[in-house]
C-alpha positions in Angstrom: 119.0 -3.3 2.7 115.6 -2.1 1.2 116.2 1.1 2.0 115.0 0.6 5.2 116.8 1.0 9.2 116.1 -2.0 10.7 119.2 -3.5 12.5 121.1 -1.7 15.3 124.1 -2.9 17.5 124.7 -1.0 20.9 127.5 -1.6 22.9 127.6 -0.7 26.4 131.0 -0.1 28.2 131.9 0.8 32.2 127.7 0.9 32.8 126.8 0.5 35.9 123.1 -0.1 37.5 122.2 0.3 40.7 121.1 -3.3 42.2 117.7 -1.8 42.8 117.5 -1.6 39.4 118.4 -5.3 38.2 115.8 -7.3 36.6 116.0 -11.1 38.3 118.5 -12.5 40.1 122.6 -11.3 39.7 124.5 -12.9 37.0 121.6 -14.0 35.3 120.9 -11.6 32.5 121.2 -13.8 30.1 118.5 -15.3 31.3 116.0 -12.7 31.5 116.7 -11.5 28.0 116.4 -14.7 26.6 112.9 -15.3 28.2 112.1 -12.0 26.7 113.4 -13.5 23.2 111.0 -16.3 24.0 108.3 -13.7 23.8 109.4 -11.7 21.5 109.5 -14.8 18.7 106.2 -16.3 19.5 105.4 -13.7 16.8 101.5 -13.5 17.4 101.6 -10.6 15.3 103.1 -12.6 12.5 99.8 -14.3 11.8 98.0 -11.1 11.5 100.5 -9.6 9.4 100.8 -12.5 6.7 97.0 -12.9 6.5 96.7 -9.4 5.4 99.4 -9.7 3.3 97.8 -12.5 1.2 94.6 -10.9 1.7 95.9 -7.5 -0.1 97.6 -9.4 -2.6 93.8 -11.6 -3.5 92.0 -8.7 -3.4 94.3 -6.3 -5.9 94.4 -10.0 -8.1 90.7 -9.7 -8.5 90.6 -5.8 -9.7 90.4 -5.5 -13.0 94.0 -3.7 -12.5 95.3 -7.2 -10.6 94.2 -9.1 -13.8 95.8 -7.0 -16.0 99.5 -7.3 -14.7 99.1 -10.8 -12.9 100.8 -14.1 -14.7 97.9 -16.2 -12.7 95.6 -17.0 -15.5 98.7 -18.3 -17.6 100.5 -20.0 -15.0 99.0 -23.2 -12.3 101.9 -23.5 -10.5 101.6 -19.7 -9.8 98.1 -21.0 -8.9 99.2 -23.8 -6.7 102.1 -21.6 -5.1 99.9 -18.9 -3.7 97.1 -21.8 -2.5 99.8 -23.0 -0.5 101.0 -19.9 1.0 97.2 -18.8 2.1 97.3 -22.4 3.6 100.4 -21.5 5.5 99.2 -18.4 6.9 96.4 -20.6 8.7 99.1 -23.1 9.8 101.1 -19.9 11.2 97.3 -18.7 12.9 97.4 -22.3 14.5 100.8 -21.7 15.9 99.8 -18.2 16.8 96.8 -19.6 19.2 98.8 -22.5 20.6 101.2 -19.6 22.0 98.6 -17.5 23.0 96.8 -20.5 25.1 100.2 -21.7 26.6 101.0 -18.0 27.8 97.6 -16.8 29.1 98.2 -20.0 31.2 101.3 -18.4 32.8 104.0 -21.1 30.2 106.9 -19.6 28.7 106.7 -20.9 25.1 110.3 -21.5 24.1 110.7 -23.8 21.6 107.1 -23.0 20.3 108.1 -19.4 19.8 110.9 -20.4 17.9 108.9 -22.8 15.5 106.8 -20.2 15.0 108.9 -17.4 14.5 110.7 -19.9 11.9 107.6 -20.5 10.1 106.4 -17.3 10.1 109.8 -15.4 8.7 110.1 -17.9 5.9 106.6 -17.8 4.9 106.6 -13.9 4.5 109.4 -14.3 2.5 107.7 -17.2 0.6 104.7 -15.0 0.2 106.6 -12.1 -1.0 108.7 -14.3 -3.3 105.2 -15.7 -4.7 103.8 -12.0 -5.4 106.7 -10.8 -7.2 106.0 -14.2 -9.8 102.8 -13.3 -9.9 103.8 -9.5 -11.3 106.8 -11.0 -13.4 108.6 -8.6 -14.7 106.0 -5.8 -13.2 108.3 -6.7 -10.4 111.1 -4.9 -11.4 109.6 -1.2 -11.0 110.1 0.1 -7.2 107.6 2.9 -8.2 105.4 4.9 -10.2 102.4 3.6 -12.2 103.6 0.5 -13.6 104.5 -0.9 -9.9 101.9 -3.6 -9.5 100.5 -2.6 -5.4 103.5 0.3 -5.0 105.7 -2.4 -5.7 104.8 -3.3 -1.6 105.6 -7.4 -2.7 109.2 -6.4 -4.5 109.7 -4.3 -1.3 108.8 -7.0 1.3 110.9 -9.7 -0.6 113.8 -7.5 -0.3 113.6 -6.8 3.0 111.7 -10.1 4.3 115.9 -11.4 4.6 115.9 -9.4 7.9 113.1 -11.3 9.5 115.4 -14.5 9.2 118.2 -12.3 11.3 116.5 -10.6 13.8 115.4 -12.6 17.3 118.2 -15.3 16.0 118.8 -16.2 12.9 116.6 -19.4 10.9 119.6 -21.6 12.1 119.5 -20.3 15.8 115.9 -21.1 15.8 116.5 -25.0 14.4 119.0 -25.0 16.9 116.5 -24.7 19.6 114.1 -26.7 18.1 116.4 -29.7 17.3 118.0 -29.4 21.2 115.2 -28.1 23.2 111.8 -29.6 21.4 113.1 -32.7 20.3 115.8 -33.4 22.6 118.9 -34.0 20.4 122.2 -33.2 21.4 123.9 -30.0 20.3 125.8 -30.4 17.1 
């Protein structure tokens, strides 16, 4: 999808590891990589990522290039859309810092991560979605001269479905927030 490799599957059959080289205790691998999943979605990086992304996306709007492609100075709700998706990437700096705080004190976030790493995959998407309304039909072109920004917000829709797969799908991660942040049983 997008022309990109981002997805792998290994399989690993008759492996064996020498006990010296186990991480944590036997029979417990599942554990260890899921604390390492913990990690892995408290997405810190995220913030960063979708800050600059709404930040490129300002900054080209406000070039006299921007203003002659963008459908913002015909559309509020275009308006509206893209003040609401700057004032998610602060709510996903907030998350960002509440992880950071909780694992320089030596706490595995867990259900924190995966609120975050929720948030976070569904706002890039949100974000790409919103630039490619902003270049209408602009968005169309992959490349060349009429591809508003190297068509980077047609590209990052189209491959922002893989951030809702990877470290556990958007339902895996409401899963864990339903059972392990606010205590409800598994469905």
């Amino acid at each position: 999808m997008a022309f990109d490799h981002e997805f792998n599957e290994t399989f690993f059959e008759d492996v064996r590891v020498p006990a010296k080289n186990r991480v944590g205790e036997e029979n417990r691998g599942w554990y260890v990589g899921a604390t390492l999943l913990d990690f892995e979605r408290s997405n810190i990086d995220g913030a960063v990522h979708a800050r600059r992304q709404i930040n490129e996306l300002l900054d080209y709007l406000h070039s006299d290039e921007g203003k002659a492609v963008s459908r913002l100075a015909e559309s509020d709700p275009l308006r509206h859309e893209l003040a609401e998706d700057f004032i998610e990437t602060d709510v996903q700096y907030q998350f960002s810092f509440r992880i950071i705080s909780m694992q320089n004190s030596g706490q595995i976030p867990n259900y924190e991560a995966s609120t975050a790493k929720l948030f976070n995959s569904e706002l890039n998407q949100r974000l790409a979605r919103t630039g490619t309304k902003i270049f209408g039909l602009h968005s169309n072109v992959w490349e060349g001269d009429l591809a508003p920004m190297n068509a980077r917000f047609t590209k990052r829709y189209v491959s922002s479905v893989s951030s809702t797969i990877a470290a556990g799908t958007s339902e895996i991660q409401r899963n864990i927030i339903a059972t392990r942040g606010l205590g409800l049983p598994r469905g």
